[in-house]
Structures are given as C-alpha cells and as structure tokens.
N, C-alpha and C positions, 0 to 999 in steps of 0.2 A: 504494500500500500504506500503510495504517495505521500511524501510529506502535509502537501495540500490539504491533502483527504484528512489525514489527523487532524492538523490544525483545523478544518472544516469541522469537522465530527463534535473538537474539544467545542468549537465556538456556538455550536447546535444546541449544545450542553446549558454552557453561559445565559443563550435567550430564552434556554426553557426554564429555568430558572427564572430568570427576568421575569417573567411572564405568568409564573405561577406566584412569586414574590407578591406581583404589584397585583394579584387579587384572593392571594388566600383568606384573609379576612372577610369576603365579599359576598352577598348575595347577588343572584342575579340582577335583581331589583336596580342594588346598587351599585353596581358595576354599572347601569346602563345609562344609571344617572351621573358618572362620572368622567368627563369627556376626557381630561388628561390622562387617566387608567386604561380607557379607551383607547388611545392615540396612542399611550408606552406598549399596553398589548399586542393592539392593534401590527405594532410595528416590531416587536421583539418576533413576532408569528412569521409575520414576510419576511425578516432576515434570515429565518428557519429555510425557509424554502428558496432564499437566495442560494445560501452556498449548498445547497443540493446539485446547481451545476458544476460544483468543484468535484463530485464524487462519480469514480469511474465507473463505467456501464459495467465492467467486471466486479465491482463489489457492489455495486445496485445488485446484479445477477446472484451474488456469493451470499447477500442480505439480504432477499427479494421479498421474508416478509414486515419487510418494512416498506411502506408506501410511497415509495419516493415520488412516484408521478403525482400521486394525489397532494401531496406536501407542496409541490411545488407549483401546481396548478390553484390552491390555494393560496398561494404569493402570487400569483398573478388575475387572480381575482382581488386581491387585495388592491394591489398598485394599478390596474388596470380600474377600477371601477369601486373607489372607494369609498363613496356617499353610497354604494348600494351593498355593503358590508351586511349581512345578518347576524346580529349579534348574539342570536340563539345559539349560530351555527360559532360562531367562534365560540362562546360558552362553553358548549358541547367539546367541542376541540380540547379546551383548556381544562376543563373538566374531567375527560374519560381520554382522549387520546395522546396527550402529551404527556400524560406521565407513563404509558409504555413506551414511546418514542422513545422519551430519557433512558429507561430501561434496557432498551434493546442497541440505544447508542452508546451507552455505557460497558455493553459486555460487546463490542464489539471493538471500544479500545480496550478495554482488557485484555482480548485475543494479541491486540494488535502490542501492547506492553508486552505480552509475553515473547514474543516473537524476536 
C-alpha cells in the first residue's frame, strides 16, 4: 500500500472523529437546529469521501466491503448540491454508518502497521 493510501486512511480516521465529536451530544432535533454543526459535519463527511480518490482500485478491491463508491458519491452530492443536503440522511450516516467505516478503517491500518 501506498504511502498516500495510509496517510488517506489515517486522515478518514481524523474526520470521522471530527464528525462524530461535533454531534455526540446531539439530538437530531438539534443538530438541525444548529447551522455551524451542520456546516463542521456537513464538511468533515465530504473530506471522507475526498480522499477516497487517493485509495487504489486494488485495495478498494482487497476492502471491497467497504463502500467506497457510495462514500464518495456522497461527497459529491455534498459539494455538488449542497442546499439540497438531507439531513436525515447524513444523520443516519453519522449515526449507524460511520462508526463501522472507522472500524473497518482502523483494522485495515493495522494490517497495514503490521506489514
């Protein structure tokens, strides 16, 4: 694996964190009421799916279950069309999907420390 790739991987790490950080405290409610949380999430989520192009189709293939194209088509619904964000759906994201992401990002530098 590429150096890119780690640092990619490590920085995946960094904004799920971010992301989970600036709404654990939070209900939905108020999450939706809070435009700055919004705008920090909002934006830690598309950098997720930024560096997904840094990560080679061989270890997309080697990780395959993890969703890379959905990740990333999600950053592009982001940045592409950002007043029309549903915030259920990042919710949900931030909610039930990113903390396997973290999980399954995690044991995959692990592999990659061992190495």
């Amino acid at each position: 694996m590429k150096n890119k790739e780690y640092i990619s991987l490590t920085k995946m790490i960094e904004y799920i964190n971010k992301a989970t950080k600036y709404t654990e405290k939070y209900t939905f409610e108020q999450f939706c009421k809070d435009e700055k949380t919004i705008d920090a999430t909002v934006f830690a989520i598309s950098q997720i799916g930024e560096l997904v192009k840094n990560i080679s189709e061989e270890t997309k293939n080697k990780y395959s279950n993890i969703e890379w194209n959905m990740i990333k088509g999600l950053r592009n619904r982001i940045v592409h069309d950002y007043e029309g964000i549903n915030l259920n759906s990042i919710w949900y994201v931030l909610k039930n999907d990113i903390i396997s992401l973290k999980s399954d990002i995690q044991e995959i530098l692990k592999i990659i420390e061992v190495k």
